[in-house]
PASEBA-1860 file (N, C-alpha, C; in nm, 3 decimals):
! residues 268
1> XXXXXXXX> 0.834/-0.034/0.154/0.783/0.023/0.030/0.765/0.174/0.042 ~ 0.760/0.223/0.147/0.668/0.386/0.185/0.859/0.451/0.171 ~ 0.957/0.399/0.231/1.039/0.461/0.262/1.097/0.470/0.068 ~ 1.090/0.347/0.018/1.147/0.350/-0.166/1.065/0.481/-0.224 ~ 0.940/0.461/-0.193/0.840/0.593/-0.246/0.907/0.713/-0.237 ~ 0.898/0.731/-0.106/0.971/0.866/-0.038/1.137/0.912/-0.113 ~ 1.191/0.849/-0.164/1.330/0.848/-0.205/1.279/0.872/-0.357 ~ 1.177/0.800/-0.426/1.179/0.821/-0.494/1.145/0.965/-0.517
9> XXXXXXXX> 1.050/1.028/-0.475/0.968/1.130/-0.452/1.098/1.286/-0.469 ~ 1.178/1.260/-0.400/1.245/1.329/-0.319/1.390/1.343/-0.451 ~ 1.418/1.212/-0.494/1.512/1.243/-0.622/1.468/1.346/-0.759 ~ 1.353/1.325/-0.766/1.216/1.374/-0.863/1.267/1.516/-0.884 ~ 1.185/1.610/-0.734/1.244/1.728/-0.680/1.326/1.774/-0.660 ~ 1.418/1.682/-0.686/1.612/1.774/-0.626/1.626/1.775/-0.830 ~ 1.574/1.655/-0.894/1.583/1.657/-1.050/1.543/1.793/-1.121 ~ 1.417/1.833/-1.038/1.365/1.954/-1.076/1.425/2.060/-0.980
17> XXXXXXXX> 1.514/2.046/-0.948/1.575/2.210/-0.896/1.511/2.220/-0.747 ~ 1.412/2.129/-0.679/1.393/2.218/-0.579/1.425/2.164/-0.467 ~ 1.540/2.152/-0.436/1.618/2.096/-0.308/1.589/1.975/-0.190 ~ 1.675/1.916/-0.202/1.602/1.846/-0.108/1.545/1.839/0.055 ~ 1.613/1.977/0.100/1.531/2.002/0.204/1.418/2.037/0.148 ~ 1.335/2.053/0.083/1.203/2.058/0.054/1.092/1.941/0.074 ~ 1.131/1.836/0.123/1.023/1.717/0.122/1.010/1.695/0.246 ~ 0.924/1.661/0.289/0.906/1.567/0.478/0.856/1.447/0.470
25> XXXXXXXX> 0.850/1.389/0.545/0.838/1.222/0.578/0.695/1.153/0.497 ~ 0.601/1.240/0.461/0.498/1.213/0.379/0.534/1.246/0.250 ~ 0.647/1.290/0.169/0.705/1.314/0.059/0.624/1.475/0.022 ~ 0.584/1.507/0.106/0.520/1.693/0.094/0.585/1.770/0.085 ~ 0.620/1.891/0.039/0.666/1.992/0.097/0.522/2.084/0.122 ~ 0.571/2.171/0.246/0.483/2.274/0.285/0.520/2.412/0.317 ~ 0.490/2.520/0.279/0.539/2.650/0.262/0.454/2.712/0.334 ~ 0.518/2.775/0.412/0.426/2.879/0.520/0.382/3.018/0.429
33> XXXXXXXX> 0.296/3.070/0.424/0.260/3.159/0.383/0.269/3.281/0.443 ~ 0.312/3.402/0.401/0.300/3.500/0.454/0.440/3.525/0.541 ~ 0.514/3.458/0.560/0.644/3.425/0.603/0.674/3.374/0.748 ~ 0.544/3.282/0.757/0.564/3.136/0.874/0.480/3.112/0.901 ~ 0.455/3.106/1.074/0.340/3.054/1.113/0.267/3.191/1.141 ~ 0.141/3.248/1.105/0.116/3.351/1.119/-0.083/3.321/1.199 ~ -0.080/3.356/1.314/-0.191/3.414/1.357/-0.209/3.536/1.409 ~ -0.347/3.486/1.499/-0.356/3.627/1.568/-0.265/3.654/1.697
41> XXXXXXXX> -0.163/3.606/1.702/-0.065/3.642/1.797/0.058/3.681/1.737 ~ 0.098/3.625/1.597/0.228/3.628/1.508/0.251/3.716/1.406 ~ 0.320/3.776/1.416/0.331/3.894/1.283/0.396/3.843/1.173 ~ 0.293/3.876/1.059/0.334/3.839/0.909/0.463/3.883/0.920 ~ 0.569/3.775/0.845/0.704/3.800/0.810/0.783/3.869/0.954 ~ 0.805/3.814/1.020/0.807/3.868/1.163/0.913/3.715/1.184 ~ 1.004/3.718/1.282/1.093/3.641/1.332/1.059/3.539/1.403 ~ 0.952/3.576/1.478/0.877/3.503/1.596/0.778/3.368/1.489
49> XXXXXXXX> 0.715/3.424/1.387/0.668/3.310/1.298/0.763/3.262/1.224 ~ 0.910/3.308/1.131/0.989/3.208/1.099/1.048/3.111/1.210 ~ 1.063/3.165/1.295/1.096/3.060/1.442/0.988/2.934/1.424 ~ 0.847/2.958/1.407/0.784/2.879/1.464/0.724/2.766/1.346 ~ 0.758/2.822/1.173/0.770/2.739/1.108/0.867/2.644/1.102 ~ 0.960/2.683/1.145/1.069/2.575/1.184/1.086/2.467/1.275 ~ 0.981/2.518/1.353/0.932/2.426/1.485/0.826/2.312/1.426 ~ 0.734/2.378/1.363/0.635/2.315/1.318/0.679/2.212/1.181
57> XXXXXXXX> 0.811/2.199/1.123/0.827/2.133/1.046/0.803/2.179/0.900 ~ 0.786/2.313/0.861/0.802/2.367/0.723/0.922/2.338/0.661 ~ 0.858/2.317/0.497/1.010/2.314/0.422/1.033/2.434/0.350 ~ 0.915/2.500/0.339/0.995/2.653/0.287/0.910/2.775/0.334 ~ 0.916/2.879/0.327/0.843/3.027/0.384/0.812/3.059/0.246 ~ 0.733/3.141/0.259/0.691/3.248/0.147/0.731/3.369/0.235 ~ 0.763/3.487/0.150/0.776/3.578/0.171/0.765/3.694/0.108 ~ 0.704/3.802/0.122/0.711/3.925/0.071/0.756/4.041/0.034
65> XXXXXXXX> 0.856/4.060/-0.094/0.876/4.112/-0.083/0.897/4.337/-0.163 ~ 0.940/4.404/-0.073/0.930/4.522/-0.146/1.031/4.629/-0.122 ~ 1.059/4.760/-0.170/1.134/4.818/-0.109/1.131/4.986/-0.070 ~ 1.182/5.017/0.036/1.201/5.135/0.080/1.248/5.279/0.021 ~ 1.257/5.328/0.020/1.267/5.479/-0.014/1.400/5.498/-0.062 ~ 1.471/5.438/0.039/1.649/5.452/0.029/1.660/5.330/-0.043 ~ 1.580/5.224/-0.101/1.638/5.054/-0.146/1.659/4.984/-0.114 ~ 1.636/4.982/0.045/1.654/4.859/0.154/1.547/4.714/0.076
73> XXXXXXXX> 1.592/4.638/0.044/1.478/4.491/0.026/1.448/4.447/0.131 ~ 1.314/4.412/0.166/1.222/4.432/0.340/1.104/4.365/0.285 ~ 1.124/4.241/0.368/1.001/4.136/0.336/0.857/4.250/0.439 ~ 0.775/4.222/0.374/0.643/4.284/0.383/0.540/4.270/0.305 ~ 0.450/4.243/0.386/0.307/4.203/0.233/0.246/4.349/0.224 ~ 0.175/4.402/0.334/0.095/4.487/0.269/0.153/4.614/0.217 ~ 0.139/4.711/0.140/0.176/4.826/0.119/0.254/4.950/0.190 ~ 0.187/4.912/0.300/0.184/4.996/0.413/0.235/4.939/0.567
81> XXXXXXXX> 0.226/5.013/0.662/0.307/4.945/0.814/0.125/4.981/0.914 ~ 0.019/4.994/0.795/-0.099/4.966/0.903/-0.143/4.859/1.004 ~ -0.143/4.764/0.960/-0.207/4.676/1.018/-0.124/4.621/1.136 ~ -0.001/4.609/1.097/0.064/4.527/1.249/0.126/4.627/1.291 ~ 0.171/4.794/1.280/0.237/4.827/1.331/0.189/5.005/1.385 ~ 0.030/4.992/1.312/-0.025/5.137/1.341/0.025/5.228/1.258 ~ 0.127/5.242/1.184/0.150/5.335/1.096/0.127/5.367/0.954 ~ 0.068/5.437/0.929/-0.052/5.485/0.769/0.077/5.532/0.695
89> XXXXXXXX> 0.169/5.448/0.684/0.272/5.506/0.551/0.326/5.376/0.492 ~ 0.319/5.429/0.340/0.377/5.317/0.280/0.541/5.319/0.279 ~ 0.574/5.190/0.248/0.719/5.123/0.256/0.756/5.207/0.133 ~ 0.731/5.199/0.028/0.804/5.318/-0.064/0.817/5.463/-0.009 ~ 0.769/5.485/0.071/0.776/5.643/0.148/0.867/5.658/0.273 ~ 0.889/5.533/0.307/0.953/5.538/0.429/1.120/5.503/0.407 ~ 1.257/5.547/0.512/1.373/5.504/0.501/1.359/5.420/0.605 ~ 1.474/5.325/0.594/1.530/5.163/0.688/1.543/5.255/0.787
97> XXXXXXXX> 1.618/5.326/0.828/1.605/5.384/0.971/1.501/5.429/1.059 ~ 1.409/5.435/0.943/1.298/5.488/1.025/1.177/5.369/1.091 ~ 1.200/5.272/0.965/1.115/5.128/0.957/1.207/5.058/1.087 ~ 1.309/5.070/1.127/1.372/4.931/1.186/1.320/4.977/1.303 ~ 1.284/5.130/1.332/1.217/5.151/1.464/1.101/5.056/1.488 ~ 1.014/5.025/1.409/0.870/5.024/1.452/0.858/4.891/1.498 ~ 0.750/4.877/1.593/0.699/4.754/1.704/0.583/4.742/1.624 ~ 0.598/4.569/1.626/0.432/4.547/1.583/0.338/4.524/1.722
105> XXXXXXXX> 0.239/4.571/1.686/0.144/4.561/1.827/0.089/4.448/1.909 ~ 0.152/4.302/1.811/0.080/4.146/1.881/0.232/4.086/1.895 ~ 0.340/4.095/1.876/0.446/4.048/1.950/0.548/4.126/1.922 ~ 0.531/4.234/1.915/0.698/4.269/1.918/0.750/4.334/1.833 ~ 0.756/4.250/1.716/0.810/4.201/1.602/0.877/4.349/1.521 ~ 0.999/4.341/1.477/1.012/4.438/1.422/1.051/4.429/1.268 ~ 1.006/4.509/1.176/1.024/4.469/1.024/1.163/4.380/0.998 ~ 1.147/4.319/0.899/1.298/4.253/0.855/1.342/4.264/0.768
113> XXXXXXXX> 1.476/4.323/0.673/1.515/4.279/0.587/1.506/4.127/0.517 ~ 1.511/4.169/0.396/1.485/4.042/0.320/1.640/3.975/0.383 ~ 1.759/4.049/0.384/1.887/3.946/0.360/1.839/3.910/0.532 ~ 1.812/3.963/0.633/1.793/3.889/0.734/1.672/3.758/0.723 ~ 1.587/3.764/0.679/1.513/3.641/0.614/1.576/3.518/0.532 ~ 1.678/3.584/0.454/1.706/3.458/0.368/1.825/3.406/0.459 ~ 1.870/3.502/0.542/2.015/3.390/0.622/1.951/3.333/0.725 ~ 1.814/3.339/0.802/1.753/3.316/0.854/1.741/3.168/0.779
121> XXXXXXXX> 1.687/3.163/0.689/1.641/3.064/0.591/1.744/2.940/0.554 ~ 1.867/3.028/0.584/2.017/2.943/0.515/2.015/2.850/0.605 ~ 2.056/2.920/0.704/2.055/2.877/0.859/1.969/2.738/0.923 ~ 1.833/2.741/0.893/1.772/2.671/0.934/1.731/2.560/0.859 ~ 1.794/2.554/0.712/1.769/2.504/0.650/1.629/2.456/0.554 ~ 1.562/2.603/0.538/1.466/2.628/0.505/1.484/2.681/0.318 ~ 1.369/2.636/0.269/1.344/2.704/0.067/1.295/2.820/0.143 ~ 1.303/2.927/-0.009/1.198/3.082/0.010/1.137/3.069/-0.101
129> XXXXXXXX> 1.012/3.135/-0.087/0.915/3.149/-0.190/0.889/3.293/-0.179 ~ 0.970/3.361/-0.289/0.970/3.531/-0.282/0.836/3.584/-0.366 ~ 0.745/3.639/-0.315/0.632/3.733/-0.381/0.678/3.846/-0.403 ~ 0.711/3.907/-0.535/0.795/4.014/-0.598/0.656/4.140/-0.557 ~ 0.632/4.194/-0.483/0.560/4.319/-0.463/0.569/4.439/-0.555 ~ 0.744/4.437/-0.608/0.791/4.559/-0.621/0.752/4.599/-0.765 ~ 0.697/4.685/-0.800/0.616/4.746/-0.912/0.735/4.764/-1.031 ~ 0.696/4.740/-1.153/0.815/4.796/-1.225/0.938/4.697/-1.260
137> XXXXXXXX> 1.010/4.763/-1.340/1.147/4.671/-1.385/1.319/4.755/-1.364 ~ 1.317/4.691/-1.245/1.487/4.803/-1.169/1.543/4.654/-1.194 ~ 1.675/4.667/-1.327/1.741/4.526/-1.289/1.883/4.539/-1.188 ~ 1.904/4.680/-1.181/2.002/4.690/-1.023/1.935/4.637/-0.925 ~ 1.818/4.672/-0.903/1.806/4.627/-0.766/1.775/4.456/-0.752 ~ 1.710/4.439/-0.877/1.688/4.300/-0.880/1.811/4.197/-0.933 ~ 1.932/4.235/-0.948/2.050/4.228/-0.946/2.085/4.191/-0.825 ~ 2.071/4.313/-0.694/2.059/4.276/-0.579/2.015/4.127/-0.495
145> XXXXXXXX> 1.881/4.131/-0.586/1.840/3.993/-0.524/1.881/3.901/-0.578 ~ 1.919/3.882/-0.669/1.988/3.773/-0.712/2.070/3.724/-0.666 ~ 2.182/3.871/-0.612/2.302/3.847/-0.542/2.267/3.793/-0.414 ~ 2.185/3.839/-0.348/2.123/3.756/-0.205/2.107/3.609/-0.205 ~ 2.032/3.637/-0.331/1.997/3.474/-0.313/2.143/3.355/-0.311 ~ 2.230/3.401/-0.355/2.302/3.321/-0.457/2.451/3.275/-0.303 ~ 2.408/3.436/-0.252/2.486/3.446/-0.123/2.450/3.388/-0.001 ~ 2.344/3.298/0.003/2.311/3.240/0.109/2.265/3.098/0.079
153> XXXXXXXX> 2.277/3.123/-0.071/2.295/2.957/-0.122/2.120/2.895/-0.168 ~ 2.021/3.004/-0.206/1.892/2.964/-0.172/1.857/2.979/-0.309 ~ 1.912/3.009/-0.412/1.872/3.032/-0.578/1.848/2.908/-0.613 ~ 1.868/2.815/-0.627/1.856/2.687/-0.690/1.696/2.617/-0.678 ~ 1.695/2.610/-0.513/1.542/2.600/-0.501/1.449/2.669/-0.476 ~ 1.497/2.824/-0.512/1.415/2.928/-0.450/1.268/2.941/-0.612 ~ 1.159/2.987/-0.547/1.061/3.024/-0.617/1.004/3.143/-0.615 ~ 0.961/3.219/-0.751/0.891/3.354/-0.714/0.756/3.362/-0.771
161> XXXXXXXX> 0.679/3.438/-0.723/0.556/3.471/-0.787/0.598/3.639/-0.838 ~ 0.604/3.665/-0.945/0.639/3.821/-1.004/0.563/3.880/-1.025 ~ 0.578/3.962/-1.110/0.507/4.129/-1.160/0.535/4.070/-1.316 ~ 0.419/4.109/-1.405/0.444/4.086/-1.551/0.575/4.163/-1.563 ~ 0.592/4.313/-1.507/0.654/4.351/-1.554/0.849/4.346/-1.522 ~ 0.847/4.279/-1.427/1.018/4.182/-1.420/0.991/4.016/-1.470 ~ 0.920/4.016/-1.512/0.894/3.842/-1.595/1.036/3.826/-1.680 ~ 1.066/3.934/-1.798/1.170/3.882/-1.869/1.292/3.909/-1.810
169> XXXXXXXX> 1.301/4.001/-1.749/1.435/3.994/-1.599/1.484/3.829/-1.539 ~ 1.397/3.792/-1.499/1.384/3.697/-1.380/1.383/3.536/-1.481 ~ 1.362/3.531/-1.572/1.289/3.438/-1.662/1.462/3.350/-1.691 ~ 1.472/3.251/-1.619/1.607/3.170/-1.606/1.676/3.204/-1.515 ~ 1.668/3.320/-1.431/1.745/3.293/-1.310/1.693/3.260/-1.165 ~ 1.530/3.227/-1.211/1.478/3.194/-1.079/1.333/3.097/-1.121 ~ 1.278/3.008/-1.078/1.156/2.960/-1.087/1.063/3.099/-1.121 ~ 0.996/3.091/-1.227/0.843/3.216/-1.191/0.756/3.109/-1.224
177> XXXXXXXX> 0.630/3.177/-1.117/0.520/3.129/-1.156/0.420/3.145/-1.251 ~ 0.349/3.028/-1.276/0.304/3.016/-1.414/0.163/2.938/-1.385 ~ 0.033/3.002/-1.443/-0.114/2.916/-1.466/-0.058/2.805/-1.631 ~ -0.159/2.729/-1.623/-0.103/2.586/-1.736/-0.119/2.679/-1.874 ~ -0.227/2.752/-1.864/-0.197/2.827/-2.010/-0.062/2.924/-2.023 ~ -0.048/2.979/-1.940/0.070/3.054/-1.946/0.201/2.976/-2.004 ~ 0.197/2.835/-1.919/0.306/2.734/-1.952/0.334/2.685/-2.051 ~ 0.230/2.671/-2.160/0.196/2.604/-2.265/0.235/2.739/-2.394
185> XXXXXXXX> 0.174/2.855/-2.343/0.233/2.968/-2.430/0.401/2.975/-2.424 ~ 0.463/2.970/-2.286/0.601/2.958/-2.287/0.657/2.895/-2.358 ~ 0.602/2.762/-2.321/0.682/2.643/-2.398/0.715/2.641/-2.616 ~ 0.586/2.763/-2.616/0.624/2.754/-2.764/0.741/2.884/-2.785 ~ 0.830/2.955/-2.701/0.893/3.046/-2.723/1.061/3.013/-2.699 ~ 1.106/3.082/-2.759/1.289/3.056/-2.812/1.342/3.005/-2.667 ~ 1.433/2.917/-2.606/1.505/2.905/-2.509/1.404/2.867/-2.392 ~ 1.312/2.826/-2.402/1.204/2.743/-2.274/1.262/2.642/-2.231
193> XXXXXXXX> 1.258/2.618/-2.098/1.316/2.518/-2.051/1.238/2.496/-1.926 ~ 1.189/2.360/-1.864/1.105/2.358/-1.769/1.079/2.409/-1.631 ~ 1.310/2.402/-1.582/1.341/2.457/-1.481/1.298/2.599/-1.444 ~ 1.274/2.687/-1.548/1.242/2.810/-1.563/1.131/2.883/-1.463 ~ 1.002/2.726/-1.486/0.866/2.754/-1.443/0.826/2.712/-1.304 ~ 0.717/2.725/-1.249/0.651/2.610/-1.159/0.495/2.635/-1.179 ~ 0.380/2.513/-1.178/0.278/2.582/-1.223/0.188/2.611/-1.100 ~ 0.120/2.740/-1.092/0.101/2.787/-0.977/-0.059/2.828/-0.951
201> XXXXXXXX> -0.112/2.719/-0.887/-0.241/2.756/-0.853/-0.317/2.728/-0.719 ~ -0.479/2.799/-0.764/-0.551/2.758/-0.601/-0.602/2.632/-0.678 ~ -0.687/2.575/-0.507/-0.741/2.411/-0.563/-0.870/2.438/-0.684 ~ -0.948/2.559/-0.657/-1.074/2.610/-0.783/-0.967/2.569/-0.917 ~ -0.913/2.630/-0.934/-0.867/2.604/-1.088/-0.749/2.498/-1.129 ~ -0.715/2.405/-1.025/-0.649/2.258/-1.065/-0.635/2.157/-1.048 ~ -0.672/2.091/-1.201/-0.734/1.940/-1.189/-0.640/1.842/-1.170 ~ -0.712/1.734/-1.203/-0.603/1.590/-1.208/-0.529/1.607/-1.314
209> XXXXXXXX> -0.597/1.641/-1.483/-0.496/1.643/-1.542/-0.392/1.745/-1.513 ~ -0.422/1.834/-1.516/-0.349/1.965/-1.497/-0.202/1.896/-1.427 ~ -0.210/1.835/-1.320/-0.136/1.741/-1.245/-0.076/1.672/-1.317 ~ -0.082/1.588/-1.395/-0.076/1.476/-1.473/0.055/1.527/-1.611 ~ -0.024/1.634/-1.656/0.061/1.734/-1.753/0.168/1.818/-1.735 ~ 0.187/1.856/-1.603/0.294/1.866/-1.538/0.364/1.830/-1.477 ~ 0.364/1.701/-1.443/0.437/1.580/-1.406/0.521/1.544/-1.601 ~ 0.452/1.501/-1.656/0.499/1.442/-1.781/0.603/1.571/-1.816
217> XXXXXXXX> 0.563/1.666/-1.848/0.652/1.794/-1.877/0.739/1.862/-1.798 ~ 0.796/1.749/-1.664/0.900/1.819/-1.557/0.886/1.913/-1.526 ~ 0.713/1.931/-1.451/0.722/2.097/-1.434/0.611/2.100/-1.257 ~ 0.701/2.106/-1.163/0.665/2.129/-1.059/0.540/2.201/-1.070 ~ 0.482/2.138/-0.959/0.345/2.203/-0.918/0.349/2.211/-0.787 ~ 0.243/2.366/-0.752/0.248/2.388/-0.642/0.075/2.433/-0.598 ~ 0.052/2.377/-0.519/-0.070/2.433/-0.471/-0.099/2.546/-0.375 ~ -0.177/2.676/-0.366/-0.154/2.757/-0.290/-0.346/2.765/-0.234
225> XXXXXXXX> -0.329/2.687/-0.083/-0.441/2.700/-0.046/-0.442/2.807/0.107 ~ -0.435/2.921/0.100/-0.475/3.043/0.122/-0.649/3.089/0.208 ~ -0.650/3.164/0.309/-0.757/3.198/0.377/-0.852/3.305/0.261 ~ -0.728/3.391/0.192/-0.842/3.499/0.097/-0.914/3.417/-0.007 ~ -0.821/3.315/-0.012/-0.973/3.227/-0.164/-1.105/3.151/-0.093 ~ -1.109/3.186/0.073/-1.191/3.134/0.107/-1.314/3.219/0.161 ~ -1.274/3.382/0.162/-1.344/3.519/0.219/-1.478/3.505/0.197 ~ -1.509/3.412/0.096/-1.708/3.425/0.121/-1.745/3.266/0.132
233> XXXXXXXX> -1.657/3.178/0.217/-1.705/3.079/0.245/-1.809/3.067/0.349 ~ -1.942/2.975/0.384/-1.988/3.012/0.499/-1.903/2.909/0.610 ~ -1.760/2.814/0.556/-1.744/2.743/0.665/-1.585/2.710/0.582 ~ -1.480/2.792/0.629/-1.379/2.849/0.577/-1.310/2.703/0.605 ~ -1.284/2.633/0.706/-1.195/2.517/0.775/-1.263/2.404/0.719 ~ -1.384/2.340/0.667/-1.444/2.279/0.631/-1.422/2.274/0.434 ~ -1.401/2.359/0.401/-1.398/2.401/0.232/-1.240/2.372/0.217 ~ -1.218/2.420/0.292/-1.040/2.437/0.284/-0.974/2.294/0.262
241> XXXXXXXX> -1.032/2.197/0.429/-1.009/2.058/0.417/-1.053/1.966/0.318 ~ -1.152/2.062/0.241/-1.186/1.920/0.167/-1.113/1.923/0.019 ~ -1.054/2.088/0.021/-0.952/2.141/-0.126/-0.827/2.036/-0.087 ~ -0.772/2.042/0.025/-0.628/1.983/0.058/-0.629/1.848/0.040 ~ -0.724/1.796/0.089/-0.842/1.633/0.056/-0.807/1.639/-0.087 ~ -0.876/1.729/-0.149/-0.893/1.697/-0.305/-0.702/1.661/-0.403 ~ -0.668/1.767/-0.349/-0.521/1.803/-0.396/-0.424/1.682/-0.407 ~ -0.412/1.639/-0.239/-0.357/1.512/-0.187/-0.358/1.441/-0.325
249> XXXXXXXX> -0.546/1.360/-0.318/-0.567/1.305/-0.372/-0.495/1.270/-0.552 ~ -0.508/1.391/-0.590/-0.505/1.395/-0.746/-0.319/1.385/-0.731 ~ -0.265/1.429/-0.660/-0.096/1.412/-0.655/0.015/1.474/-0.694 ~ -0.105/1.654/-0.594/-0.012/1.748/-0.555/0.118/1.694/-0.443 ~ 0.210/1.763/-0.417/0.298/1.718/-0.350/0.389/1.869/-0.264 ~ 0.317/1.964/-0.317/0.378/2.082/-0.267/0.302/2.192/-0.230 ~ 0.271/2.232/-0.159/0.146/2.331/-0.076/0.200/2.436/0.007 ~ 0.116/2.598/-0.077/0.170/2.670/-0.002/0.012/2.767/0.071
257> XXXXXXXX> 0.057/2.711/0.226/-0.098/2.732/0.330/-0.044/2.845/0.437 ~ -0.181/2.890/0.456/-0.164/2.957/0.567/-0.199/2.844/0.660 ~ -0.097/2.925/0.819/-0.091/2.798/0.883/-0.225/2.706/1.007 ~ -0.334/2.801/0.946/-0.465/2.711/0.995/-0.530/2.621/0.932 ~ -0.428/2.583/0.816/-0.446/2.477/0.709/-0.360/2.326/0.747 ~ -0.272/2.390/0.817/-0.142/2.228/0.864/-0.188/2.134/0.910 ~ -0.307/2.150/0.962/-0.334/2.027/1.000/-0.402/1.898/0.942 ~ -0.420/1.974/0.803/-0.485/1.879/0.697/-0.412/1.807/0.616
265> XXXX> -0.240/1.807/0.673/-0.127/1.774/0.607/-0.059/1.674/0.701 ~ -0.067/1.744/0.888/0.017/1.618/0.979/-0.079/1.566/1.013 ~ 0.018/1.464/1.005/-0.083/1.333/1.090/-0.098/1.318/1.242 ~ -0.195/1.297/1.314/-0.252/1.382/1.414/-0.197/1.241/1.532
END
């Protein structure tokens, strides 16, 4: 019966666009955040953590991304090359020649192009979950990404979280993310179509129905349970488990965690 479930589960998701490497043996998918397994030894979006989401059994990465001075696309979350790499300049200020120099200070790690991420991704048979950083509406460059995506074969099940302001850019050639009101405003506008969306929240703001309503309306849901929605918890691993607890329950099926959250997902 568990294995019919699982098939069923899994046709559902490839129905909705998002591939079927996306499911694992509990019918989950799980998305590394930040672009893998990231601690205090692993550098965000760093090679050494896509290595090790792959190890660990992820079905897709998140990743960050933004761009350089010259237009290089270069997965990166924060603004800047402070935190893992000592340097007080932002990625819009800096050229690829100058970035491909830099060492991060806990392994190594040296920045990556996005197209080295997504063939990374091809390769291993991994989804991407792109966080659009990049301010503004350039449809050359986001042209670009399209072309990436499309070139390594990852558009179909790929997902983004955007910028209001590339929303109508992006709006049919890639999943964007969407809160249920947002979805519901879409749905009353010319050419909506479900594939378009995914609805995108923390466990604070989504319920059973919420669940329920996007299931009936073919519209993937994704849960994003995250360390910053937990910054004034007094017991961060304890709150967290009991959101992923909750989620399970109501019949999320897709979770995107940082990876001191996984273990509230394998079975031990």
């Amino acid at each position: 019966m568990r294995s019919i479930r699982f098939n069923w589960i899994a046709v559902f998701l490839i129905h909705l666009g998002f591939g079927s490497y996306l499911v694992n043996a509990q019918g989950q998918s799980l998305i590394a955040h930040r672009g893998g397994v990231v601690d205090s030894s692993y550098t965000e979006n760093g090679l050494a953590a896509l290595k090790l989401a792959v190890r660990d059994g992820y079905q897709m990465v998140e990743t960050d991304l933004r761009v350089t001075r010259d237009g290089v696309l270069i997965a990166n979350h924060d603004h800047d090359f402070q935190r893992y790499y000592g340097i007080n300049k932002r990625v819009s200020d800096m050229d690829w020649a100058e970035i491909r120099k830099l060492k991060s200070t806990l392994d190594g790690s040296t920045p990556l192009q996005l197209e080295e991420v997504l063939r990374f991704c091809q390769a291993n048979k991994l989804g991407v979950m792109l966080d659009n950083k990049i301010a503004g509406m350039d449809s050359v460059l986001f042209g670009r990404l399209i072309g990436l995506l499309d070139k390594y074969d990852l558009r179909s099940g790929a997902l983004m979280i955007g910028t209001d302001e590339s929303t109508d850019y992006f709006t049919g050639k890639i999943k964007l993310s969407c809160s249920r009101k947002q979805l519901e405003e879409n749905m009353k506008k010319p050419g909506y179509h479900a594939s378009h969306y995914f609805l995108f929240e923390r466990p604070a703001a989504l319920t059973g129905e919420d669940v329920k309503w996007a299931t009936v309306h073919n519209i993937l849901t994704v849960a994003a349970i995250n360390k910053f929605h937990y910054r004034k918890s007094q017991n961060m691993m304890a709150d967290a488990g009991n959101d992923c607890k909750r989620m399970q329950e109501i019949g999320v099926k897709n979770f995107q965690i940082d990876s001191e959250f996984r273990k509230f997902f394998v079975q031990q």
